[in-house]
N, C-alpha and C positions, 0 to 999 in steps of 0.2 A: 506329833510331827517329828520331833527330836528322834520318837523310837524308832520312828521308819526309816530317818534318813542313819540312823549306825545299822539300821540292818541290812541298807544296802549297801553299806562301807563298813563290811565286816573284813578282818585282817585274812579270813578266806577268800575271800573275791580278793581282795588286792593281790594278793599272793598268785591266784587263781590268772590272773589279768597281766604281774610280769612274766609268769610263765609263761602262758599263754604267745608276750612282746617278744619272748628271747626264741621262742621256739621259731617264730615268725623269721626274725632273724638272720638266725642260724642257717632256715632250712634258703632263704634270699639268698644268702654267701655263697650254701653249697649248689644251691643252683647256676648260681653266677660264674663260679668257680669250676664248676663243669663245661659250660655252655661256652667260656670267653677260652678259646683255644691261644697255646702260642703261633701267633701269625708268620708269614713269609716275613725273612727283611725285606722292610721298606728299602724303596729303589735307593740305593744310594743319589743323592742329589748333587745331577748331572751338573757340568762345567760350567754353566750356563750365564749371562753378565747380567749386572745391571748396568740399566740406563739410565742416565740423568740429562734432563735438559731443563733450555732457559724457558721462561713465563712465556717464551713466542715459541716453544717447539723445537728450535734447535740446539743440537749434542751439544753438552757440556764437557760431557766425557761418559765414558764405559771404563769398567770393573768385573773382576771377577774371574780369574785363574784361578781358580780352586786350586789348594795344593791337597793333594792327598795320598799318604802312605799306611799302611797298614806292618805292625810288626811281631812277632812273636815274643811272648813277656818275656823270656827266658835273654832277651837282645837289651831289656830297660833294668839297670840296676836294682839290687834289692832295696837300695839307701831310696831311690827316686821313687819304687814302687808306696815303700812305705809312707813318701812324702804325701802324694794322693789320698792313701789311706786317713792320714793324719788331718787330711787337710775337708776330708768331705764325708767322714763316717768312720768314726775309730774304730766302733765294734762289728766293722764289715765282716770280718771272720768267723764271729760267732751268733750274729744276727738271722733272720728269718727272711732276709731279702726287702724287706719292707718296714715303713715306719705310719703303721696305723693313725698315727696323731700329725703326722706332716703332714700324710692324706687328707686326713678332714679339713686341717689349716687348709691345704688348696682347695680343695672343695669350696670351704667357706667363703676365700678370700674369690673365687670363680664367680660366685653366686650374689656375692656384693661390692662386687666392682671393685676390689681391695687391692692390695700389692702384690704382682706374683708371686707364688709360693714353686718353688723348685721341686723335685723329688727329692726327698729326704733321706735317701739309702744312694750307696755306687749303684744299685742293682736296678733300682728304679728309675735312674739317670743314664745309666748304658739300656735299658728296657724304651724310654721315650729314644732315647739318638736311633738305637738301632733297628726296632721294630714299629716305635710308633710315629705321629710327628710332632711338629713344635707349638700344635696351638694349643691355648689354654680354655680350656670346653668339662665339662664336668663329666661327661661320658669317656671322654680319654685318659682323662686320671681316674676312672673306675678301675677303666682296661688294663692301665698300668699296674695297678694296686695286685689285679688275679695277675698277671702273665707275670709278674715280678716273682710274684709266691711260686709260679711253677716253675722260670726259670732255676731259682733258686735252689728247687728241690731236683732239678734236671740236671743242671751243671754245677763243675767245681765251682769256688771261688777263683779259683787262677782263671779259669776260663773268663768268666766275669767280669775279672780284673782285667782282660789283655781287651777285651772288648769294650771296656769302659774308656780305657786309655786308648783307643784306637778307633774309636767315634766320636769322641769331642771335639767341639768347636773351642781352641787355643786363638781366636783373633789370628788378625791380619792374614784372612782367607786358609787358615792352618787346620787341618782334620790332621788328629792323631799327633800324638805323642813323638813319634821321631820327625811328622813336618814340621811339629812346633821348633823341636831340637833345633833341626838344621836353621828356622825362620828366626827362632831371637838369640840364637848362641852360634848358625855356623858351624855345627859338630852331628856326628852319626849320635843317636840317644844311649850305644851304650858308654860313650864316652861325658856324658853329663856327671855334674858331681851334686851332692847334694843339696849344695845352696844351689845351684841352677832349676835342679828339680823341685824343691818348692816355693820357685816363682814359678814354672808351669804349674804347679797346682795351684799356688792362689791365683792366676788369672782367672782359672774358669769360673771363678764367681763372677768377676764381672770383666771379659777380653778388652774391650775398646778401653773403659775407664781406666784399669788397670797397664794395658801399656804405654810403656816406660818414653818411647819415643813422642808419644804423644797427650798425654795424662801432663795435667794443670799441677801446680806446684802442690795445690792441697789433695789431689788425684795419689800425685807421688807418694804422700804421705801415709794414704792410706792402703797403694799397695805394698809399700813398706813393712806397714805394719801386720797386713796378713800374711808377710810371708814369715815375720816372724813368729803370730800364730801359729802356722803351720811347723816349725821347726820347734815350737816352746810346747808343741802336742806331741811331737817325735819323743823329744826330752820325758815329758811324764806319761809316754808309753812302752820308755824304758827303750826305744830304736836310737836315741844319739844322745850321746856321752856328753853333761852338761858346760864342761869345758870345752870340747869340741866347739858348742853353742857360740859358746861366748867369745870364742875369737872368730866367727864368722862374718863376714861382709856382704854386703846387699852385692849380687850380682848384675850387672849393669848390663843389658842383652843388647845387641848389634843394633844400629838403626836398618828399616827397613828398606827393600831393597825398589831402588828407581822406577815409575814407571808413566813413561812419556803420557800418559792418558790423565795425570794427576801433576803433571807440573805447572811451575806458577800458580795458580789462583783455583786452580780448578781441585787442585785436594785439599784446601781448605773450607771450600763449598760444601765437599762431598762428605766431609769431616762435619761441620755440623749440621747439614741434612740427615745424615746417618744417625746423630745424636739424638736428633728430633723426633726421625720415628722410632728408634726405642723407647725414647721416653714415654712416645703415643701407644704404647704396648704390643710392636713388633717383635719378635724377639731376635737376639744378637744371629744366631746361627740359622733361622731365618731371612733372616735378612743378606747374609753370608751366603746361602743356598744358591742365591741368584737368580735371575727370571724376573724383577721388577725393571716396573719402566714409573722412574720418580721426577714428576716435574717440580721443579722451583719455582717462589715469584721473585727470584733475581730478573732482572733486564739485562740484555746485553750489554744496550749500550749505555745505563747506565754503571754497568759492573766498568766495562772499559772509561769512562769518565771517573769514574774514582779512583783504578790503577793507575790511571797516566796522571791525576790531579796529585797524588801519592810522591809519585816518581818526581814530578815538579816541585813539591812545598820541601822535600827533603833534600834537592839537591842546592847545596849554598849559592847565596846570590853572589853576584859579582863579575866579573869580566872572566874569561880563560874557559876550560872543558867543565862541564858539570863536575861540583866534589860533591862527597857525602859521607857523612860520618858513620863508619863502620859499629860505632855502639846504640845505633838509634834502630828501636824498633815500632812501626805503627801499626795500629789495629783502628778499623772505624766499620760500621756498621750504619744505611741510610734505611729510613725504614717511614713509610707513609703510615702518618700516626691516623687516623681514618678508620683506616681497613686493619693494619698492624704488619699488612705485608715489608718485608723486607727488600727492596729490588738491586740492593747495591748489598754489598761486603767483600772487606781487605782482610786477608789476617796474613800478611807476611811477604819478604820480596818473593819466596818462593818457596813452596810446599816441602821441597825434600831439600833445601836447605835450613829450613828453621820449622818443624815440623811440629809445635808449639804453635798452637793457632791462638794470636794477639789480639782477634774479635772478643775470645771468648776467655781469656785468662783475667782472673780477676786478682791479681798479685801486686797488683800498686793501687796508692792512695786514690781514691776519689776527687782530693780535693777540690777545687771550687765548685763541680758540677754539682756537688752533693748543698751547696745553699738555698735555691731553691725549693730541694725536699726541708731544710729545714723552715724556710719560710712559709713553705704549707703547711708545716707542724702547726707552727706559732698562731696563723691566722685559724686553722682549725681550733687550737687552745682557747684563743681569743673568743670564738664565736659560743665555746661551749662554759663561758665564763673560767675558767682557767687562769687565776694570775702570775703562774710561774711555767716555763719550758723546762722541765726537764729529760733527761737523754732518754727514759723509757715513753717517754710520747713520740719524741723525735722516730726513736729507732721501732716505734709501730706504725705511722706514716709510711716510713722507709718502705716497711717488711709490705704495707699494702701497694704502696705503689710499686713491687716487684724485686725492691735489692734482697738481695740474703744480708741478715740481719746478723751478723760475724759479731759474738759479744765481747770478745775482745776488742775490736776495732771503735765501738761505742763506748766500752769504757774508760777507753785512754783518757787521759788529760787536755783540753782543748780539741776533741776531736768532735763533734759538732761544731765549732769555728774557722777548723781546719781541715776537715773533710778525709779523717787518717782511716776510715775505712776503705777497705780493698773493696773494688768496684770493677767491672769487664765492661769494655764499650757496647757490647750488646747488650748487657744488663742497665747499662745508663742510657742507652738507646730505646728502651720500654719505659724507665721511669719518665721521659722528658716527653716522651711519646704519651703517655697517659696524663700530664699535666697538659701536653697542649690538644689532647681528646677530653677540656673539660671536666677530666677528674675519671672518668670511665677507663678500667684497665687496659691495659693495651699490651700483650703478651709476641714481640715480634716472629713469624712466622717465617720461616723460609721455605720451607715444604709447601708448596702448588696443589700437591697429589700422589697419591704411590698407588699402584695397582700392579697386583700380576696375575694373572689368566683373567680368574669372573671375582678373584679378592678384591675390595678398596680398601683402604685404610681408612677409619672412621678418625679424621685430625678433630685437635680440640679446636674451639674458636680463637681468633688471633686476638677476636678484642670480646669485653664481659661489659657487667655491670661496676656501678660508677662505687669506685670505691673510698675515693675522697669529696669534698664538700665540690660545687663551681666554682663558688667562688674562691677558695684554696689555690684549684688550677689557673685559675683566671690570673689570681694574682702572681702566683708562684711561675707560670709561662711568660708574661709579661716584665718580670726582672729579668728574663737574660734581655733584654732592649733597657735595663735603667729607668725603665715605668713605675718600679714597684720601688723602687730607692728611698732613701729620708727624704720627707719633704717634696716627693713626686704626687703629680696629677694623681693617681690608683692607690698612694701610701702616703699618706702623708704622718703617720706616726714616725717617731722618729727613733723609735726600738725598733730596728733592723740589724739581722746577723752582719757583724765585722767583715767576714767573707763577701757576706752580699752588697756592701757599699763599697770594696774594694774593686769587684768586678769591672772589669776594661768589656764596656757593649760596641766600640768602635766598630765597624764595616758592617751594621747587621743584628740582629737576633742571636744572641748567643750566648755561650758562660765560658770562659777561656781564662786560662791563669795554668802557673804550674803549682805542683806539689808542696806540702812545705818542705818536706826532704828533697826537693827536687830532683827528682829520681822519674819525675814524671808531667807531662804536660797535656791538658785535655784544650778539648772545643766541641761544645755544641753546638749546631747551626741549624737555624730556624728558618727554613721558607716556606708559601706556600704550598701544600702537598709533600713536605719532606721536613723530616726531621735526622740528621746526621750527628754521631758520635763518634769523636776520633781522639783516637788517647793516641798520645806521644809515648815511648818509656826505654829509659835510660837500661839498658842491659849490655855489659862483655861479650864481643865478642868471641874471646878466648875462654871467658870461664864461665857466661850464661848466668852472671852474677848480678844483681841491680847495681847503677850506677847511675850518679850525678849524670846530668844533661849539659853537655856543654853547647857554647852559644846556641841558648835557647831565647835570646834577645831574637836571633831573625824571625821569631813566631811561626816555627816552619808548621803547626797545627793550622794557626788560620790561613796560613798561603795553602793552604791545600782545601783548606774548605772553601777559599774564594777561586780557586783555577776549576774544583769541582763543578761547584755553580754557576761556573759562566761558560763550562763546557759544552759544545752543541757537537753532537757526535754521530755520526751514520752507523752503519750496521755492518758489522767486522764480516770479513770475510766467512765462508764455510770452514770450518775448523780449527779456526782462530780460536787459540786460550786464552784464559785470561789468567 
């Protein structure tokens, strides 16, 4: 038996058999490679809007001016050109057009559901904008893979290059490299300087997250940091001089420019809509294209009860005209823990003045809200015989019931007592939301539906399976009411976080308290079919800096969650913002 099976696994056959694989191969490539022709461009993608509307059908707003210019390279700096270069393919110059190994990553990552994988060459990135389109399908990144190789051997590299920079999607509706120009600097593109040019290169990794007008503090951070990437690659490619480097400053690009279809409330709607379905794997310049009609499950009239309930808890009580303190800013999010739809959200008095959306910044303490999640730690701990809580239980509770689990914020000193992680009202608006869904995720949805022609967007579910204990939720939802307290009907043990026997439950269902740095004041409010988070927070308004909350004694968090809910409201007129 032995002899027969080495004489069928002789080092001839095997030999015999990859030759055999490569020739196979080979002759698939040069088939392929003949047959996938370079194609017509693709139609450049017409002006076209999207449309958003509320859960009943009616406009929210429209979008979608395309800006688009096209320019000759010899018009874009060499400092700028090479920022590109640096920032998405050093060795575009002497490369083959293509990167064999980022291919298969997309491939793979296509084929198992994985994390986009981009084209890995300028050549394969100006090949998808210009010739192909934006879906992610494994037949288009074959295509890409041949037409890149023949582009490559067809055209210069300058050709390449002015194409490349002259089809991409730079955000806020910007194709091409001098729309960008003029869109975050205000300037013709040959008048760009270097630090301007590689912050347009690093956007295009990622447009929306990376601008500057509207990127979360830890957003900022990170487009910060590629742009020094990109300028720390110039440096050891030998294109800028490392003192140069080093007295450079982050250039800070124009805010963008006004538009009556996104004021007040409606561009921060449209602002995390947009978020959502990228996330749900649209893709940015896709989506930019235009031609979707995206419904929300915001309600009207409860979007307009929470504006006006807003506008009331923040203006001081007392006799004379409404005042209001210029340093206070609110973010709240109401979202039917149920289903996980979202039918209400604020994030600011108004889009294109504070263009920082306060639903979803997660840059102040949690404080008291975050008790709760600890007290479903503790009874979780408890149930699995557990005699000590500590921070690494805590902060995987956390991480299931939905916060981002920021390891610096956990490891502070008293920060499980005091709630010093950074926290977003719509991130606390899913944890309170899954505690009073009985333990069962609840991931808040705003997105209704997106569809353009015969496409839908396949959305993820708003709500999963149950990822903490019932009784965890049971208990941990019944202390915002002072149920689950020392020595309560539901608690009677009398090890209860500090936080959570401090809690003021006065007018309701809720966890309300400020910060310890008081920098920051929340309220969650519990009714039937709603669940609401609304963070208060101390910010400058001259330097957009954190700051103490002054008289935060009037409780203007819970004056707005009781004007909210006692709000009874018709139906705003046609065209009416919010």
């Amino acid at each position: 038996m032995r002899m027969r099976i080495r004489r069928l696994f002789t080092w001839r056959k095997a030999l015999a058999a990859l030759t055999t694989l490569c020739f196979l191969v080979i002759g698939a490539f040069t088939v392929l490679y003949l047959v996938i022709d370079i194609p017509k461009p693709n139609e450049q993608v017409k002006a076209q809007s999207n449309v958003y509307l509320f859960s009943d059908g009616s406009r929210l707003a429209r979008t979608g001016e395309v800006n688009r210019e096209s320019v000759p390279l010899d018009r874009v700096p060499e400092d700028v050109r090479r920022a590109f270069v640096a920032a998405e393919n050093k060795d575009f110059y002497s490369d083959s057009g293509v990167s064999v190994s980022g291919t298969a990553r997309g491939v793979f990552n296509t084929l198992t559901g994985g994390a986009k994988q981009g084209g890995s060459t300028i050549t394969q990135q100006y090949v998808k904008n210009y010739y192909l389109s934006q879906e992610q399908t494994v037949s288009r990144k074959v295509k890409e893979l041949f037409i890149s190789l023949k582009v490559d051997r067809h055209n210069s590299k300058d050709d390449i290059l002015a194409g490349y920079l002259n089809s991409s999607y730079y955000g806020r509706l910007a194709y091409g490299v001098q729309a960008a120009s003029r869109t975050y600097y205000g300037k013709e593109v040959e008048d760009l300087g270097v630090e301007e040019g590689a912050y347009l290169a690093a956007l295009l990794q990622a447009p929306s997250q990376y601008d500057w007008a509207v990127a979360s503090p830890a957003d900022k951070k990170l487009a910060k940091a590629r742009w020094g990437y990109v300028l720390d690659n110039m440096v050891g490619e030998g294109w800028l001089d490392a003192d140069d480097r080093r007295r450079m400053r982050f250039p800070v690009p124009v805010a963008p420019k006004a538009s009556a279809e996104l004021a007040g409330q409606a561009g921060y709607l449209v602002d995390v809509a947009r978020r959502e379905l990228i996330g749900s794997g649209v893709g940015e310049q896709e989506l930019a294209g235009g031609g979707w009609r995206i419904t929300l499950n915001i309600e009207p009239e409860r979007q307009r009860a929470l504006r006006d309930a807003v506008a009331a808890g923040l203006d001081a009580p007392g006799d004379g005209p409404p005042r209001r303190d210029p340093d206070r800013q609110v973010g709240a999010v109401s979202v039917d823990p149920k289903s996980g739809r979202v039918v209400a959200l604020y994030g600011g008095d108004d889009y294109f003045k504070h263009y920082l959306n306060n639903a979803t910044r997660a840059d102040y303490q949690a404080g008291p809200t975050f008790a709760p999640v600890v007290l479903a730690a503790q009874i979780e701990a408890k149930e699995s015989r557990r005699r000590t809580l500590d921070p690494g239980i805590v902060k995987k509770t956390a991480a299931k019931l939905g916060m981002t689990a920021d390891p610096a914020g956990f490891a502070a000193p008293q920060a499980l007592s005091l709630g010093l992680m950074g926290a977003s009202p719509l991130e606390m608006a899913g944890v309170h939301a899954t505690l009073a869904n009985d333990g069962r995720k609840v991931t808040p949805s705003v997105v209704k539906s997106a569809r353009r022609g015969e496409k839908t967007v396949d959305l993820p579910d708003a709500t999963g399976d149950r990822v903490i204990g019932s009784l965890a939720a049971t208990y941990a939802h019944a202390s915002l009411s002072g149920k689950a307290r020392a020595g309560g009907a539901l608690w009677p043990d009398k090890n209860v976080p500090p936080l959570l026997e401090a809690a003021d439950a006065s007018g309701g269902t809720d966890a309300s308290g400020r910060t310890d740095d008081r920098k920051a004041e929340w309220f969650i409010g519990s009714a039937p079919g709603l669940l609401t988070s609304i963070g208060l927070f101390g910010e400058s308004a001259k330097t957009g800096k954190q700051v103490a909350i002054k008289g935060i004694e009037d409780n203007p968090a819970a004056r707005i969650w009781g004007a909210y809910l006692a709000s009874t409201v018709s139906e705003p007129a046609p065209g009416q913002g919010f």
